[in-house]
C-alpha positions, 0 to 999 in steps of 0.5 A: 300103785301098780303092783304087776310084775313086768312082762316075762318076770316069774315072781311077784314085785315088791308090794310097795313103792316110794313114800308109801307110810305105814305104822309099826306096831314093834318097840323100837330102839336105837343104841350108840354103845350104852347110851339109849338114843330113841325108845319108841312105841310110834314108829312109822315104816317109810319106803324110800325105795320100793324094796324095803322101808326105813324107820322113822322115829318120832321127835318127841321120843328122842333124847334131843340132847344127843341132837347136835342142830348144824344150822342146814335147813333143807327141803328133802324128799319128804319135807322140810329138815334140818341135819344134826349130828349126834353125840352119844357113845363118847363121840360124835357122828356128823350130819346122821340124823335129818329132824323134819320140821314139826310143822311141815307139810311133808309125810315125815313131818315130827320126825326123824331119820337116822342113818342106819349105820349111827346106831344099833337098832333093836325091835322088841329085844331083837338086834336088826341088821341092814334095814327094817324088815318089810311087813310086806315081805315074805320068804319060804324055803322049800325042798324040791327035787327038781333038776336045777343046773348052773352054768358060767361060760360053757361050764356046768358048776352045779348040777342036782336033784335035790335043791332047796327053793327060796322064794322072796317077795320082790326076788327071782327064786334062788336055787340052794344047792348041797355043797357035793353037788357044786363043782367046787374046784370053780369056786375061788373063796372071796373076802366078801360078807353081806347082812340080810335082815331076813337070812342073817350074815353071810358066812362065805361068798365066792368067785368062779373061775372058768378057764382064764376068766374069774367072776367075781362074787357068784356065790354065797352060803349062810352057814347059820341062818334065821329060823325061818329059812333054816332049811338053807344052812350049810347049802350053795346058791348062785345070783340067777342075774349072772348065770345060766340056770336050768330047771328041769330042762328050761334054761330061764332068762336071767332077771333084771334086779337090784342086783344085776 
């Protein structure tokens, strides 16, 4: 596995690569409303993408009755499968779990994948969003007073001496910024929310408008996010793949992520 950042790139890649397997050591759970469809203890991590693992939960700790098997055997990424549908809840959700064949060749072979959006998923007695999070993964949130601006077309929108840096595994820094320090007549509020398993929700985005021009969904803010990165609460940060950002007079070059 070749762990080394790309030429040009200033922070670490992602420590893992597809199919790689790992144990879990956590309880994990999986609700539909009351009903407990997997308590498990045996759970195992397994990348389908570099960036961040998928549970898989043995068979054996399923409540097979909630299986429903939709005769469709296939041979997926990691082996021999057959999709069921789940009903449990008082409904029935189709082709959401993949049961691998117990006695397939393939990494996943005595378990299952659910789909994460079927079920409420707990680690220990935590509720989990979005996707497990990566035992590889690490975040720190630190105070600096480097001079960070932002500009979109031309336009300074951001400009300041005392933002907090978030350094994710496999993430270019993001720069949070004090809200006074945001040249918020730019800012146009926007609908969207997202979930970060590592910062929580999202509690506002927003579009830049510079002249006749509206960039859609530039920035966020977690307004109350996890204890770990709570020093980010209340603070801007702008996605450095679409804008022009400078620190302490260097304009960086815009990563190439996920996310561009």
């Amino acid at each position: 596995m070749n762990n080394t950042a790309p030429f040009g790139q200033d922070y670490p890649p992602p420590a893992t690569e597809r199919g790689r397997v790992e144990p879990c050591p956590r309880r994990v759970r999986g609700y539909v409303g009351p009903d407990l469809v997997f308590d498990t203890l045996s759970a195992r991590y397994i990348w389908e993408v570099p960036y961040y693992p998928h549970y898989y939960v043995p068979l054996n700790d399923v409540r097979t009755d909630f299986l429903i098997d939709e005769q469709h055997p296939q041979r997926a990424q990691f082996g021999a499968s057959r999709l069921h549908s789940l009903s449990a809840g008082g409904r029935v959700q189709q082709s959401v779990a993949r049961v691998f064949d117990a006695d397939g060749d393939g990494i996943a072979s005595g378990y299952v994948r659910f789909e994460w959006d079927c079920l409420e998923w707990f680690e220990e007695d935590e509720r989990i969003y979005e996707h497990p999070r990566s035992p590889y993964a690490r975040l720190d949130a630190l105070r600096s007073h480097r001079h960070v601006r932002v500009e979109i077309d031309g336009v300074v929108v951001a400009d300041t001496h005392s933002p907090v840096l978030l350094f994710e595994t496999g993430l270019p820094t993001r720069y949070y910024i004090d809200r006074t320090d945001v040249a918020m007549q730019y800012l146009v509020p926007s609908e969207t929310q997202t979930v970060c398993p590592y910062k929580g929700s999202t509690s506002a985005y927003w579009s830049v408008r510079v002249g006749e021009a509206v960039h859609a969904d530039l920035a966020w803010m977690y307004q109350y996010p996890l204890g770990a990165v709570s020093r980010i609460a209340g603070l801007i940060a702008f996605y450095n793949e679409k804008v022009d950002i400078e620190v302490d007079g260097v304009r960086l070059a815009r990563p190439v992520t996920h996310m561009s």
